[in-house]
LOVEX-832355 format. One record per residue (C-alpha): residue in three letters; y, x, z. Coordinates in Angstrom, 2 decimals. Example, Ala and Ser with C-alpha at 12.3 -4.5 7.8 and 13.67 -1.06 7.14 Angstrom:
! LOVEX-832355
@aa->ALA | yy->-4.50 | xx->12.30 | zz->7.80
@aa->SER | yy->-1.06 | xx->13.67 | zz->7.14
//
This chain:
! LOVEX-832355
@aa->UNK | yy->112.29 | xx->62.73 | zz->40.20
@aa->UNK | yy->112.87 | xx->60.85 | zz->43.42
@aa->UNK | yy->116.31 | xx->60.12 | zz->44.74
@aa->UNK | yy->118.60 | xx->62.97 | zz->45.90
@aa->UNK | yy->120.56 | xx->61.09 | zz->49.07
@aa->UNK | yy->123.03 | xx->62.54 | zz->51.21
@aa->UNK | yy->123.87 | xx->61.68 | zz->54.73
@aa->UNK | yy->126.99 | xx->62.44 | zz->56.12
@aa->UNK | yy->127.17 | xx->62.16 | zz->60.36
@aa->UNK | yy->130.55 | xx->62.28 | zz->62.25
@aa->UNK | yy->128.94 | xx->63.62 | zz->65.45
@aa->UNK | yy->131.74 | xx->63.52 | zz->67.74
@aa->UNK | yy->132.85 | xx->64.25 | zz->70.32
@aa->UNK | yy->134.37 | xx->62.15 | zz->72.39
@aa->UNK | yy->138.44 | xx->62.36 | zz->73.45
@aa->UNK | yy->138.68 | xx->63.70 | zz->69.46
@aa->UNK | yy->140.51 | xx->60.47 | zz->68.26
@aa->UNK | yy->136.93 | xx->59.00 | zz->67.12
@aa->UNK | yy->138.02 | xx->55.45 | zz->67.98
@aa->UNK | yy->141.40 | xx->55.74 | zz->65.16
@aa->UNK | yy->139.09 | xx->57.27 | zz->62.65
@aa->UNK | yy->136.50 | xx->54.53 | zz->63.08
@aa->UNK | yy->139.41 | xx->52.06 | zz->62.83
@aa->UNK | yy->139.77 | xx->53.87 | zz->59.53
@aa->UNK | yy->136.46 | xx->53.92 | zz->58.21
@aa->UNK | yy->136.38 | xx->50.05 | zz->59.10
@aa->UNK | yy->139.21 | xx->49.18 | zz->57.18
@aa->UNK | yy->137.89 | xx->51.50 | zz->54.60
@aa->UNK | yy->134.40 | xx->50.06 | zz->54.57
@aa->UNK | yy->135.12 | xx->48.36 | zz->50.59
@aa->UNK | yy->136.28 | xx->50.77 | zz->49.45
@aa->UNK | yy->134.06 | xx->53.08 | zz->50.47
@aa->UNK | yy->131.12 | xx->50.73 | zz->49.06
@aa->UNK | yy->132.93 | xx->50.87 | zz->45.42
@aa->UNK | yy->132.95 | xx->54.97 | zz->44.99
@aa->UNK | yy->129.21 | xx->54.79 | zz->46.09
@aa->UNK | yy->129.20 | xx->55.52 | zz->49.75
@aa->UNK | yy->127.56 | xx->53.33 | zz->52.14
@aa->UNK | yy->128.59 | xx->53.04 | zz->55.71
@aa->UNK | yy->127.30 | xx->50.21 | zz->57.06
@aa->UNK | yy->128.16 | xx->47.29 | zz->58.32
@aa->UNK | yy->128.22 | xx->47.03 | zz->62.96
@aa->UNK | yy->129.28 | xx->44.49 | zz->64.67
@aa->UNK | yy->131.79 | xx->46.17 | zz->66.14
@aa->UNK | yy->133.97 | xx->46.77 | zz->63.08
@aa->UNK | yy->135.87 | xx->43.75 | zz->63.69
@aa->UNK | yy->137.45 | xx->44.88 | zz->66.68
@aa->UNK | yy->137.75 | xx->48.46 | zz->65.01
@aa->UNK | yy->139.73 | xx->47.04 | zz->62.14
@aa->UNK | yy->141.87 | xx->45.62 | zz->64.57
@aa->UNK | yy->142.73 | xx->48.94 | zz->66.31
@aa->UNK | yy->140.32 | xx->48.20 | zz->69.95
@aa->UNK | yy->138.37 | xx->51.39 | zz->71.40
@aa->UNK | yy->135.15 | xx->51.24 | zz->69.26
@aa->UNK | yy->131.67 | xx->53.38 | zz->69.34
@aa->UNK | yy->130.92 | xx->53.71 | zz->65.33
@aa->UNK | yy->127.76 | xx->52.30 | zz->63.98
@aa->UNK | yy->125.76 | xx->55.16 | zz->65.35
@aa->UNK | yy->123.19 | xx->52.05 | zz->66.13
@aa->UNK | yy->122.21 | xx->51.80 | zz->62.73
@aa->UNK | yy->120.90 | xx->55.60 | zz->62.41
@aa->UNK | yy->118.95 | xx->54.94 | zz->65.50
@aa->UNK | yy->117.26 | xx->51.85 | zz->64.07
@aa->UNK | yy->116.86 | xx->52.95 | zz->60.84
@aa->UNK | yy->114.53 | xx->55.99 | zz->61.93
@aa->UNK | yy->112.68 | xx->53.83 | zz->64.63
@aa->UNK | yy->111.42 | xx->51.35 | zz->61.61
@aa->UNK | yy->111.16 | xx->54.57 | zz->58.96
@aa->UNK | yy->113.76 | xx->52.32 | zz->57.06
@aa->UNK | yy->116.16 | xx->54.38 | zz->55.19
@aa->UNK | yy->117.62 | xx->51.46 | zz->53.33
@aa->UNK | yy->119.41 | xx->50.17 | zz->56.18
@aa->UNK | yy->121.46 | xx->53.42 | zz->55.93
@aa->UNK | yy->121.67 | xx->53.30 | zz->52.46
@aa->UNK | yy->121.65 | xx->50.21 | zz->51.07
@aa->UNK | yy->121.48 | xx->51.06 | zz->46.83
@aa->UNK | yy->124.03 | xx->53.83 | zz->47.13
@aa->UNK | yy->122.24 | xx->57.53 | zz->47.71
@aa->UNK | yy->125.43 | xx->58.71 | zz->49.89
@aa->UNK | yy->125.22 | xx->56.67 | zz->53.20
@aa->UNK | yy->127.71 | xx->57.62 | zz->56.33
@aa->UNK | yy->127.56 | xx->57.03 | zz->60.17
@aa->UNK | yy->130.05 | xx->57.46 | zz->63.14
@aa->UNK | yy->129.22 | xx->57.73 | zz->66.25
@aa->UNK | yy->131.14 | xx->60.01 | zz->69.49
@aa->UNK | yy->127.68 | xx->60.44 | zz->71.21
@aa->UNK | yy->125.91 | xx->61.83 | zz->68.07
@aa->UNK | yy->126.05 | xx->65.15 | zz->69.14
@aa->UNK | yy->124.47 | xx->64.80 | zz->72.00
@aa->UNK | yy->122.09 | xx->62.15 | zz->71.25
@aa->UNK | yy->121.01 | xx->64.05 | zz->68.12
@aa->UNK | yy->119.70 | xx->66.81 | zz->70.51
@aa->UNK | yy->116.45 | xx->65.82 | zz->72.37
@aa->UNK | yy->115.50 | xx->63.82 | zz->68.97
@aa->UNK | yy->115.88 | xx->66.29 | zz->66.69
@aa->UNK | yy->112.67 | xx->66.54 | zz->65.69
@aa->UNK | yy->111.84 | xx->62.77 | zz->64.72
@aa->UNK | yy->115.82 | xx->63.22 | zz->63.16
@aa->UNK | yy->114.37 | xx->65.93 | zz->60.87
@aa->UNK | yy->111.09 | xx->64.08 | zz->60.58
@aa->UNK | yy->112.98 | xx->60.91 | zz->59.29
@aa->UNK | yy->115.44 | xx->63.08 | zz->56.61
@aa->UNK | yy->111.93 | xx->64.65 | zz->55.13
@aa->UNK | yy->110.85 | xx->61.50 | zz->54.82
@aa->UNK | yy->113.72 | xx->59.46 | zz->53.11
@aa->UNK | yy->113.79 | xx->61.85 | zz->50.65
@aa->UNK | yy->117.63 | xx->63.09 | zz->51.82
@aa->UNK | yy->118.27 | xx->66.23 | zz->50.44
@aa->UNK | yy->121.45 | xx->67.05 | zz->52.10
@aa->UNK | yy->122.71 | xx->66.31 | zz->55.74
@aa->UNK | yy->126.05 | xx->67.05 | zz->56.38
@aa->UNK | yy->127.77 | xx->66.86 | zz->60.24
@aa->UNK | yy->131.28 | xx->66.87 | zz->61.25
@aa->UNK | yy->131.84 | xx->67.12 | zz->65.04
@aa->UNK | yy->135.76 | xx->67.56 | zz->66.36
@aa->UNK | yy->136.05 | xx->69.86 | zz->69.47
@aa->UNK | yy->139.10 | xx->70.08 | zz->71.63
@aa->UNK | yy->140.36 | xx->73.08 | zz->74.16
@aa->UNK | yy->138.61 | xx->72.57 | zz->77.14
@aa->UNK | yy->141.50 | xx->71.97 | zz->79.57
@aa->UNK | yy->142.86 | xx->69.63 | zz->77.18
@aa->UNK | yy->139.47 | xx->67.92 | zz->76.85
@aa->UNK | yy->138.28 | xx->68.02 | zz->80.65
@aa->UNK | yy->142.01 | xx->66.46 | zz->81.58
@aa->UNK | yy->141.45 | xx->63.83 | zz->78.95
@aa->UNK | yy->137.91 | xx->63.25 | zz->79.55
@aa->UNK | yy->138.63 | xx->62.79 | zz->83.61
@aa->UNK | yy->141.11 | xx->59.96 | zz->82.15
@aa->UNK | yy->137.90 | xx->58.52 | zz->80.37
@aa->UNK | yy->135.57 | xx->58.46 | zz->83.11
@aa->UNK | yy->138.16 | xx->56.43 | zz->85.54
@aa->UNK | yy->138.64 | xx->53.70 | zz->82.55
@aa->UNK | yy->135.53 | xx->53.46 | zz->81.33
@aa->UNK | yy->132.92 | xx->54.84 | zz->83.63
@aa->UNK | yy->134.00 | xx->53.64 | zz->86.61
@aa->UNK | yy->134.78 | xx->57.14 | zz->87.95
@aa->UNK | yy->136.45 | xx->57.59 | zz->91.66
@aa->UNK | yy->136.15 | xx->61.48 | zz->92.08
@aa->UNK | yy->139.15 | xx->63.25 | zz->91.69
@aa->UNK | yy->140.24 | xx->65.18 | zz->89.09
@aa->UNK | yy->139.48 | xx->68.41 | zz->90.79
@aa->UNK | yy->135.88 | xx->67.03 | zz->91.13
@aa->UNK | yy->135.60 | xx->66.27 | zz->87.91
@aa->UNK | yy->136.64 | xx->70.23 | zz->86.61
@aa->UNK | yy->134.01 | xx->71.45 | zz->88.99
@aa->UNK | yy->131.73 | xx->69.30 | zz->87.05
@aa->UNK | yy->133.11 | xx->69.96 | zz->82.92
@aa->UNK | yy->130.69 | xx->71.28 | zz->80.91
@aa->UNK | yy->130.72 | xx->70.00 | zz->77.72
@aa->UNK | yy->131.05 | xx->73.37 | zz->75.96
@aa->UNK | yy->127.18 | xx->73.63 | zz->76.64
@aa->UNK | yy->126.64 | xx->70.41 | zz->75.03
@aa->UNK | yy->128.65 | xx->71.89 | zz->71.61
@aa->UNK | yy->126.74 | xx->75.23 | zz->71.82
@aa->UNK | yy->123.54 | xx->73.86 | zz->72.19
@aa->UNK | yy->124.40 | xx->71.56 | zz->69.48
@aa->UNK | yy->125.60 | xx->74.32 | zz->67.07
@aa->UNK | yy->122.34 | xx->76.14 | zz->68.02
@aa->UNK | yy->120.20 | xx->73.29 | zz->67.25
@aa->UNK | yy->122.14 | xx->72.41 | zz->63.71
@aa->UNK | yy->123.46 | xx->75.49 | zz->62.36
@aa->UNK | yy->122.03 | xx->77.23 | zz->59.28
@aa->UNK | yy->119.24 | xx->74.48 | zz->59.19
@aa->UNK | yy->117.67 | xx->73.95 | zz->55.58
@aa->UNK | yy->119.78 | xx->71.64 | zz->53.19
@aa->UNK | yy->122.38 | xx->70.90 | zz->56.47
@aa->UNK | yy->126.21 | xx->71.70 | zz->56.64
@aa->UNK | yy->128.03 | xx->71.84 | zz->59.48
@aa->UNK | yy->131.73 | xx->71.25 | zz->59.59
@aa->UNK | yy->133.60 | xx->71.90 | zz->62.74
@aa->UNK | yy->137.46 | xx->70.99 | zz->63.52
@aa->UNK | yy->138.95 | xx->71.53 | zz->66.42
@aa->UNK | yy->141.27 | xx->68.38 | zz->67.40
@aa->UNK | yy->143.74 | xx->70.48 | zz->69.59
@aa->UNK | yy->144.88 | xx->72.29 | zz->66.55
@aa->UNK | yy->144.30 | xx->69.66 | zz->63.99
@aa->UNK | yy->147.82 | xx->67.37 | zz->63.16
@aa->UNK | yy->145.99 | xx->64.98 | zz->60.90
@aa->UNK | yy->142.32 | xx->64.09 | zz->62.05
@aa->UNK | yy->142.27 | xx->61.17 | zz->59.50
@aa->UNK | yy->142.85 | xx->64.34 | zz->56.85
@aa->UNK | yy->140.17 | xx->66.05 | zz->58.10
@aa->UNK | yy->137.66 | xx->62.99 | zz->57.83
@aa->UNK | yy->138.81 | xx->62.66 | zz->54.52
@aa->UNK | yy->138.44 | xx->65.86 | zz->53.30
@aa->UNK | yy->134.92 | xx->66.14 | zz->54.95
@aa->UNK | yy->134.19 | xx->62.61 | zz->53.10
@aa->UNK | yy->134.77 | xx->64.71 | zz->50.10
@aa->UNK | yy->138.94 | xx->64.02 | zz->49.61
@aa->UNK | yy->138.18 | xx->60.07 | zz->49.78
@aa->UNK | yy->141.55 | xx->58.05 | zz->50.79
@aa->UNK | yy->140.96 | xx->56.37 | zz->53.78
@aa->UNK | yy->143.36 | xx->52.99 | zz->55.09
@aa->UNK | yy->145.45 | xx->54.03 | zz->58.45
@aa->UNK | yy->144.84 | xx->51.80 | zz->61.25
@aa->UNK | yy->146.90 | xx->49.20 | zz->62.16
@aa->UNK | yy->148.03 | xx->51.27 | zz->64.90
@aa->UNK | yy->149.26 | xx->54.97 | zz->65.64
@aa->UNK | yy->147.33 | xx->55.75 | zz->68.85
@aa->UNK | yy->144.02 | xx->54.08 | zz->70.08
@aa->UNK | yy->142.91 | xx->54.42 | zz->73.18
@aa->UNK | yy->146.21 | xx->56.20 | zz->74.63
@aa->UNK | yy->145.92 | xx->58.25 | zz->78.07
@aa->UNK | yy->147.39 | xx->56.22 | zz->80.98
@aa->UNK | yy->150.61 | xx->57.26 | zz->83.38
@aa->UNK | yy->149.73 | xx->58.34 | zz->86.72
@aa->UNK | yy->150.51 | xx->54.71 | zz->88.45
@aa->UNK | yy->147.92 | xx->53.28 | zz->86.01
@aa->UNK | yy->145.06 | xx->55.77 | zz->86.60
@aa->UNK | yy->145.91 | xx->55.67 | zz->90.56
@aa->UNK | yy->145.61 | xx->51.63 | zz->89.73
@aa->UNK | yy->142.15 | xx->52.09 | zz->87.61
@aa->UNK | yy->140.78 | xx->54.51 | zz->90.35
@aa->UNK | yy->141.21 | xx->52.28 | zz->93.11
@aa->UNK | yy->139.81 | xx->49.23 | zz->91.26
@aa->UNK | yy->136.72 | xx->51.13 | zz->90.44
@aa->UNK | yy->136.25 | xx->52.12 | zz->94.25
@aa->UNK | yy->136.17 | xx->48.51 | zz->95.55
@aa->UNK | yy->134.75 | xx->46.65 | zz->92.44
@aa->UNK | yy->132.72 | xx->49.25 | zz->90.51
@aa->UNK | yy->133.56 | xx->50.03 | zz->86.84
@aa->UNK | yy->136.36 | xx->47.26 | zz->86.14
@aa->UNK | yy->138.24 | xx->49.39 | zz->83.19
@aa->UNK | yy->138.26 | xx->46.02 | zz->80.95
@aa->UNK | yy->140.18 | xx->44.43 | zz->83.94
@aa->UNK | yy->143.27 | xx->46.57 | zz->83.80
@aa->UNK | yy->143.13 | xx->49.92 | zz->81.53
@aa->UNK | yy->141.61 | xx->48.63 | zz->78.30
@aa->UNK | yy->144.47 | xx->45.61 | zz->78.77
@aa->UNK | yy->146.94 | xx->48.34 | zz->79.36
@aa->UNK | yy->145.85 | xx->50.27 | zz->76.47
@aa->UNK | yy->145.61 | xx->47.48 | zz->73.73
@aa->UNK | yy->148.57 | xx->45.60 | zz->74.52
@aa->UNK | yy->151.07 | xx->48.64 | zz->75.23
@aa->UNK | yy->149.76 | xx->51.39 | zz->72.88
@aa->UNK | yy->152.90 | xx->53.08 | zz->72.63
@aa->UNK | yy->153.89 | xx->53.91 | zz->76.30
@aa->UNK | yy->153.77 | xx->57.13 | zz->76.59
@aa->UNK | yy->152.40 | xx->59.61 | zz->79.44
@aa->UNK | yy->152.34 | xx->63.27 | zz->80.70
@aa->UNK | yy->148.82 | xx->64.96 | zz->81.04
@aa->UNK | yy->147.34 | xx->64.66 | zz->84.32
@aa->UNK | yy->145.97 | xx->67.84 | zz->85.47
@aa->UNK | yy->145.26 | xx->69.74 | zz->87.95
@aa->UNK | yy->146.52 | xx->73.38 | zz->89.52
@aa->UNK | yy->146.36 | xx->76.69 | zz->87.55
@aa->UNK | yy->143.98 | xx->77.65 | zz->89.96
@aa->UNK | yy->141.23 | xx->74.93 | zz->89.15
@aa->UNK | yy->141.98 | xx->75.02 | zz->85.04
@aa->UNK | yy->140.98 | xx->78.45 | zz->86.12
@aa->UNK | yy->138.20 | xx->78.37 | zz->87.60
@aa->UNK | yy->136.65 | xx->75.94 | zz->85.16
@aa->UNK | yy->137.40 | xx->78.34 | zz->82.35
@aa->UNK | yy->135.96 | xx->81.18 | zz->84.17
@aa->UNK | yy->132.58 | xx->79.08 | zz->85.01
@aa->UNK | yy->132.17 | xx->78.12 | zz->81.12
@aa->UNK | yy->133.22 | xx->81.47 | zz->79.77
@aa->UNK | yy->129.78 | xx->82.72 | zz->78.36
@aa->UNK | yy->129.78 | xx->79.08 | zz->76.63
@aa->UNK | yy->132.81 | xx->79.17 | zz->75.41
@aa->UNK | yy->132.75 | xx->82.93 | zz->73.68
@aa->UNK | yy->129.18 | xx->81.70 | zz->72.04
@aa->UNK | yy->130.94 | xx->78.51 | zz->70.68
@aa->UNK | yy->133.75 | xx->80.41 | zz->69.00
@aa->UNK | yy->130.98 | xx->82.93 | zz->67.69
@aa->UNK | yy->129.24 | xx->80.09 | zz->65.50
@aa->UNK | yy->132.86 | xx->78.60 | zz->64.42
@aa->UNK | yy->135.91 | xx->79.47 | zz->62.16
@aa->UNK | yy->138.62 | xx->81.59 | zz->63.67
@aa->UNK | yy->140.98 | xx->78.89 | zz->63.33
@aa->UNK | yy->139.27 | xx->76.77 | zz->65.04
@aa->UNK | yy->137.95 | xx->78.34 | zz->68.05
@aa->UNK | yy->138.49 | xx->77.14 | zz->71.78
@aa->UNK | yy->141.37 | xx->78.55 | zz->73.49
@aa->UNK | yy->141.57 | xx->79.69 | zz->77.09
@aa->UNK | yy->145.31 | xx->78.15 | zz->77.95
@aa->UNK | yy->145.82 | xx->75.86 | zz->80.59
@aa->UNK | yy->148.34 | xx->73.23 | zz->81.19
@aa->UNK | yy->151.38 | xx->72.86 | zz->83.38
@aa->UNK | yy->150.53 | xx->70.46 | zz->86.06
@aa->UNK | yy->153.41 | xx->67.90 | zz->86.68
@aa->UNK | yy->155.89 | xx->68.54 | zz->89.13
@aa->UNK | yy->156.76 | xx->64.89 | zz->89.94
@aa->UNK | yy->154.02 | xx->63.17 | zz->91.55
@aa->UNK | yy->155.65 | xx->59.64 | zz->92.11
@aa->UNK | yy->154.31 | xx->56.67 | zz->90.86
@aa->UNK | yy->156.07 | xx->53.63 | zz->88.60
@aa->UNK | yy->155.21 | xx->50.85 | zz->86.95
@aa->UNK | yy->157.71 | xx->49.19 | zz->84.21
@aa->UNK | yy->157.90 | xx->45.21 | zz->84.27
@aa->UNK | yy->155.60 | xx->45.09 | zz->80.82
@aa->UNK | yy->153.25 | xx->47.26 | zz->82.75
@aa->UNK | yy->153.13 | xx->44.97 | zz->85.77
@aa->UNK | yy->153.03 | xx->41.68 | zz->83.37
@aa->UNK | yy->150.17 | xx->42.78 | zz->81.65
@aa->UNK | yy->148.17 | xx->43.69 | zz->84.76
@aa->UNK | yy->149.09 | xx->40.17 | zz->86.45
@aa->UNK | yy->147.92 | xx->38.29 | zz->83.20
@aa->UNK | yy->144.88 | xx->40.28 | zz->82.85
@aa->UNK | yy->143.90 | xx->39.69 | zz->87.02
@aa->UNK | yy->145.51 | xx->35.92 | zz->87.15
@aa->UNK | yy->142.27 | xx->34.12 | zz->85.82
@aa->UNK | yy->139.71 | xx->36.48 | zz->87.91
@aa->UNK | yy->141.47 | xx->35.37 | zz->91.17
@aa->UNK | yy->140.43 | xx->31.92 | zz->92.51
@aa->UNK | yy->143.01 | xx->30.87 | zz->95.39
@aa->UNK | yy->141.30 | xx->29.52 | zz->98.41
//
């Protein structure tokens, strides 16, 4: 009889805490190797085990089925596990060599866990993502106009749902309180070490995005220059959710209803999407503390040459 392998893939998506539970699975990476489950080794676990904004070693999936190698997944365990934010999406227009590659390696049973969040929640968060690390300069209205990652999950859950010999878990981060729990009870109850820190990747305070936003508009993407400083070196400062009017939480909800309804059709009760929306803030002013201030001076002082 030929082996019996399982892979497990954390799918995503992203603004669902991925970068703390890849922290995790980092830290966790001996451990995991002595119970029999391989998740191997990226280049970027160093900086994960260290608590920095990390992408998972989704890398090694993708090379693995390019060279038909399913060793590099595996290595001599027959359980093998990769992370990756993006998987969702990435899995979808490769599906079929995905599939192809499973048949192939002889893995029997593929099992996904992808984290959702409410969609205000998630569009408000993901609009703080796109100024730190894409480079965005829209505003945040522009950006609701634009949200549609609902279609991504549904087309997802259509694509990966009820196929032979695959499980799909589904967890919705707004109503989770212990994401590492979740992991670990997908993982099959496996104790997992807590990061070094509580929060990776924290949202930043109004002053901060305003700061990120405008460096983006005259440098281009610059997020290393000023938010990922920000957010490494003062992870505990804590900020309201930016958002926008009732109106415009509105009218994204209304434009991804029909996605929405067919998400929660596919999903537990008790984890479906929710149509609430968020208070905006009533103070609009803008502050900076000294540490704030100190840390964006250090992280600018050697880019600026005097004349």
């Amino acid at each position: 009889m030929g082996k019996m392998r399982h892979l497990l893939l954390h799918v995503g998506h992203g603004k669902t805490g991925s970068s703390y539970l890849q922290s995790s699975l980092a830290l966790s990476q001996e451990g995991l190797d002595e119970i029999g489950l391989c998740y191997p080794f990226h280049r970027s676990f160093d900086a994960a085990r260290r608590g920095f904004v990390t992408s998972g070693n989704r890398e090694i999936l993708w090379s693995a089925i390019e060279t038909s190698d399913p060793e590099a997944l595996f290595g001599p365990h027959d359980t093998a596990l990769i992370s990756g934010e993006q998987l969702h999406r990435e899995l979808l227009p490769r599906k079929d060599a995905f599939f192809a590659f499973v048949n192939n390696a002889q893995i029997t049973k593929v099992s996904l866990l992808l984290f959702i969040r409410d969609p205000v929640e998630d569009a408000c968060s993901g609009y703080q993502q796109a100024v730190k690390r894409g480079g965005y300069t829209g505003t945040i209205e522009d950006f609701f106009s634009q949200y549609e990652r609902p279609k991504t999950v549904s087309d997802f859950l259509e694509a990966f749902t009820d196929k032979p010999a695959t499980a799909t878990t589904v967890r919705n981060y707004s109503r989770s309180s212990d994401v590492l729990g979740d992991l670990e009870t997908f993982l099959g109850n496996v104790a997992l070490t807590m990061p070094p820190i509580d929060r990776i990747n924290r949202r930043l305070t109004p002053a901060e995005l305003a700061i990120q936003s405008s460096f983006n508009k005259h440098l281009g993407p610059s997020g290393n220059l000023v938010a990922d400083k920000l957010c490494t070196e003062l992870p505990d400062v804590c900020a309201e959710v930016t958002a926008p009017s009732e109106d415009v939480q509105r009218a994204m909800l209304d434009r991804n209803r029909d996605v929405i309804m067919a998400v929660n059709r596919r999903i537990d009760a008790d984890q479906h999407y929710s149509f609430d929306t968020i208070e905006p803030a009533s103070d609009e002013s803008l502050s900076l503390t000294l540490e704030q201030i100190q840390v964006i001076a250090k992280s600018l002082a050697p880019k600026i040459r005097m004349r």
